[in-house]
C-alpha positions, -999 to 999 in steps of 0.1 A, spaced: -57 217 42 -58 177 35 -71 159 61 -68 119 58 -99 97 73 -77 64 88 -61 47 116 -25 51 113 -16 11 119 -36 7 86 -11 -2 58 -33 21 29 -34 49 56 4 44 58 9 47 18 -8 81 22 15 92 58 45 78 42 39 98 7 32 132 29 60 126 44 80 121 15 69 154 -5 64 178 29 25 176 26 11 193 57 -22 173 67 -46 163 95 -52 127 101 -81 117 121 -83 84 133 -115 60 117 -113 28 113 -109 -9 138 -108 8 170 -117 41 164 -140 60 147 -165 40 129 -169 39 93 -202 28 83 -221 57 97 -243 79 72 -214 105 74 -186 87 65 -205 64 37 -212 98 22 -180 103 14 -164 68 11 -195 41 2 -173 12 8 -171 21 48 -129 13 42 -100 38 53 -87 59 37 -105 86 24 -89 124 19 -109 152 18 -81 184 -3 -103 214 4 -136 199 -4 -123 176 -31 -134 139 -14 -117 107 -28 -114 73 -15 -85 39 -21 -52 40 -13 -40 40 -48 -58 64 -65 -51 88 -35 -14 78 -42 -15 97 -76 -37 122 -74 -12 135 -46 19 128 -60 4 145 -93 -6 178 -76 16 183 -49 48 155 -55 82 168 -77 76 152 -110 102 123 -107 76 106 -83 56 104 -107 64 120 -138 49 137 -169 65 116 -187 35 85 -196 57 57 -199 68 65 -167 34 73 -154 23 39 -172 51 22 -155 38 39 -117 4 25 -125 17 -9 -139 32 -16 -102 5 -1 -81 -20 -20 -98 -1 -52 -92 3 -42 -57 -31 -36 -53 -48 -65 -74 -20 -99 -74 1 -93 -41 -22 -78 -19 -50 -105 -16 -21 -130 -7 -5 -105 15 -37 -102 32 -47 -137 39 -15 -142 58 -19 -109 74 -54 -118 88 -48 -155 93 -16 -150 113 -14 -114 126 -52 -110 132 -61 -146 137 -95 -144 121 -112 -176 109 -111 -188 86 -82 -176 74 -61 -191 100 -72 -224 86 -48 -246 65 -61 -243 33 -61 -205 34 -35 -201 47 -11 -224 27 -25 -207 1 -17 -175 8 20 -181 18 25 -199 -14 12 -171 -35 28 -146 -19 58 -161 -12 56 -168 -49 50 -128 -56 77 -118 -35 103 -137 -58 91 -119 -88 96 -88 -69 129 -100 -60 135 -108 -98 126 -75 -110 143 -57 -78 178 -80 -89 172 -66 -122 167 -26 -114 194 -28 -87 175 -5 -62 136 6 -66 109 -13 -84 110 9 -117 143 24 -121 174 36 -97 153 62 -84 128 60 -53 92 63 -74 55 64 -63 52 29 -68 79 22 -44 57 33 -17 30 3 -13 53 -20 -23 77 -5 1 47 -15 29 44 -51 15 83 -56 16 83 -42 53 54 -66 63 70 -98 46 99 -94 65 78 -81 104 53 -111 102 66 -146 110 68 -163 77 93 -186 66 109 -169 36 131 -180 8 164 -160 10 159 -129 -13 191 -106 -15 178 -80 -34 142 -76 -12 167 -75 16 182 -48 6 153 -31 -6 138 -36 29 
């Protein structure tokens, strides 16, 4: 049985619930994380050192951020398309999550935390100016390669990639942001 270590409002635990969801993945989630149970006791830095949500444990097998959870899932339980066995298309998967993960992300986050969480010093100007600008700025190269594809990030079919950057579209248009008008991340959302 998988069982997924994280809070369910977290947007990596999401990822995880949404791609369960997706394939028919029976798992228990029990909640650690802001609120709940902590993460930096000597238990749960034995299986995730970083003290951040999620971690899975698939019958013993332990393994810790979002993304690399994402695949290893999709590649042992998901139908291939998710996926694939195909490398370009897996190359293409790990192309978007990567650039979930590493460009839109950070930007995603400083807005998140500056005017969602309203920590310091994020809520500052020049954090976060910053991060609306670069995001903002993110978001219309998603839009651009959305406009191109005419539905999902890679292709016309729903892929693993679409997942996170599913999250990120949803969370650009539920926070209060000024946003330039985007057709095609409209319709995504």
């Amino acid at each position: 049985m998988l069982t997924i270590y994280g809070r369910a409002n977290s947007i990596n635990v999401r990822k995880l619930l949404w791609l369960c969801d997706e394939i028919g993945l029976a798992y228990e989630r029990l909640d650690y994380g802001r609120g709940f149970q902590p993460t930096d006791t000597e238990a749960y830095l034995a299986m995730n050192p970083t003290g951040l949500v999620p971690t899975i444990d698939d019958d013993g097998f332990t393994l810790w951020e979002s993304n690399a959870i994402l695949r290893y899932l999709a590649s042992k339980y998901g139908p291939e398309p998710l996926y694939g066995p195909d490398l370009r298309l897996r190359a293409l998967n790990d192309q978007w999550l990567d650039w979930q993960a590493g460009e839109i992300t950070p930007a995603m986050k400083t807005v998140f935390m500056g005017l969602h969480l309203k920590m310091e010093p994020f809520t500052g100007p020049p954090f976060l100016d910053r991060g609306k600008a670069d995001w903002t700025r993110l978001m219309g190269l998603l839009e651009a390669r959305l406009a191109k594809t005419g539905a999902y990030v890679i292709d016309d079919t729903f892929r693993l990639a679409d997942i996170p950057l599913g999250l990120v579209v949803n969370r650009w248009f539920t926070l209060d942001v000024e946003r330039p008008d985007y057709p095609s991340l409209a319709a995504y959302y």
